[in-house]
C-alpha positions as CSV (number, residue, x, y, z in Angstrom):
1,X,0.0,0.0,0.0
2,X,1.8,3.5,-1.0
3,X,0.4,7.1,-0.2
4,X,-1.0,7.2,-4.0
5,X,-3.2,4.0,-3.6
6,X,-5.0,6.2,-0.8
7,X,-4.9,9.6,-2.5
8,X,-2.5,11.0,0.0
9,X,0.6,11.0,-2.7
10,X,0.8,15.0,-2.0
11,X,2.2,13.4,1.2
12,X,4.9,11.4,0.1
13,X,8.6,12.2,1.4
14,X,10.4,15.0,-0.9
15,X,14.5,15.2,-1.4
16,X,14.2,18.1,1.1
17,X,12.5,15.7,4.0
18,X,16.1,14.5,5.2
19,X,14.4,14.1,9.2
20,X,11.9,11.3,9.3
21,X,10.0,12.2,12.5
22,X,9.8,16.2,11.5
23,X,8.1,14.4,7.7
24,X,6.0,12.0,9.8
25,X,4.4,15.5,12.0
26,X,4.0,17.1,8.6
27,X,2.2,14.3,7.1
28,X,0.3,14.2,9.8
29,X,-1.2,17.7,10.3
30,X,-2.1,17.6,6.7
31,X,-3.9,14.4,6.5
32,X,-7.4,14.5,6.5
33,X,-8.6,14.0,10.5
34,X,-10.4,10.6,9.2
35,X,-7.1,8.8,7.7
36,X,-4.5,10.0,10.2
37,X,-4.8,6.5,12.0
38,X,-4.8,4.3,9.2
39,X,-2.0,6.9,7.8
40,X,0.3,6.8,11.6
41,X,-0.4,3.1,11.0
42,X,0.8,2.7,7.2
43,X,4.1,5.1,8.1
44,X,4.9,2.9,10.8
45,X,4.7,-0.5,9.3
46,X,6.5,1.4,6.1
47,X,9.4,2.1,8.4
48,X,9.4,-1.3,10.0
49,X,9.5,-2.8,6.6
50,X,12.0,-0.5,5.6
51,X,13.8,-1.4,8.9
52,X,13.8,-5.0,8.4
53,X,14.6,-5.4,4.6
54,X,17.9,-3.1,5.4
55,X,18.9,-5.3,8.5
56,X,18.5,-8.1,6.2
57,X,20.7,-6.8,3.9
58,X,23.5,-5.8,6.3
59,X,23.6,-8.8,8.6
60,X,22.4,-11.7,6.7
61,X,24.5,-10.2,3.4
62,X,21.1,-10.4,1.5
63,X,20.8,-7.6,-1.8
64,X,18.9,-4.4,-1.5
65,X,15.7,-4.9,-3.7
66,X,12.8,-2.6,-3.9
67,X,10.6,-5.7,-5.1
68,X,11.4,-8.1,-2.6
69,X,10.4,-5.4,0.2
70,X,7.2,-4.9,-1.7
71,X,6.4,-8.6,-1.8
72,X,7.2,-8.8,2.1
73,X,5.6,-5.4,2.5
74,X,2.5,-7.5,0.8
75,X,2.4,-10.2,2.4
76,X,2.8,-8.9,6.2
77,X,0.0,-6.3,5.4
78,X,-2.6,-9.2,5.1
79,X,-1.1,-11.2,8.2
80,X,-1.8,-8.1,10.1
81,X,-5.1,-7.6,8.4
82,X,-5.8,-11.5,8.9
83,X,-5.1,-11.3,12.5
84,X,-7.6,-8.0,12.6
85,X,-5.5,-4.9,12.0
86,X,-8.9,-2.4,10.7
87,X,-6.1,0.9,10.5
88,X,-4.7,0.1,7.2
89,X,-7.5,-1.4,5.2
90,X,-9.4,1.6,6.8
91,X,-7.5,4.0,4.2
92,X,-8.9,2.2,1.5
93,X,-12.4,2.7,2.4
């Protein structure tokens, strides 16, 4: 799931957005007041996959790829969904 699929691509990170947490604040006082907890939920699990793709990478010597994050990216967002996380598929309603 990306910031476009839920109309919120105005939102995505820009070059000048070098501080992730002072991003995340901005995002989130321009999000519309019904999607900023699907949207705090969908940054989050972004970072996490983000977070676990690079320590893949560094400690288990693993190649950066954009599509394999996606696919894992994929595939955890309907565990979570599966074991009744509402916040992210709430975005899409």
């Amino acid at each position: 799931m990306s910031l476009a699929q839920v109309g919120l691509q105005a939102l995505a990170p820009q070059p000048t957005d070098t501080i992730f947490d002072e991003w995340w604040e901005k995002v989130w006082q321009a999000a519309p007041e019904q999607q900023k907890k699907g949207l705090n939920s969908m940054v989050a699990f972004g970072a996490w996959i983000i977070l676990t793709h690079r320590n893949s990478c560094v400690f288990e010597g693993l190649a950066p790829s954009m599509s394999r994050a996606l696919m894992v990216s994929n595939d955890e967002r309907r565990l979570l969904e599966m074991a009744g996380a509402r916040d992210l598929s709430s975005l899409l309603a």
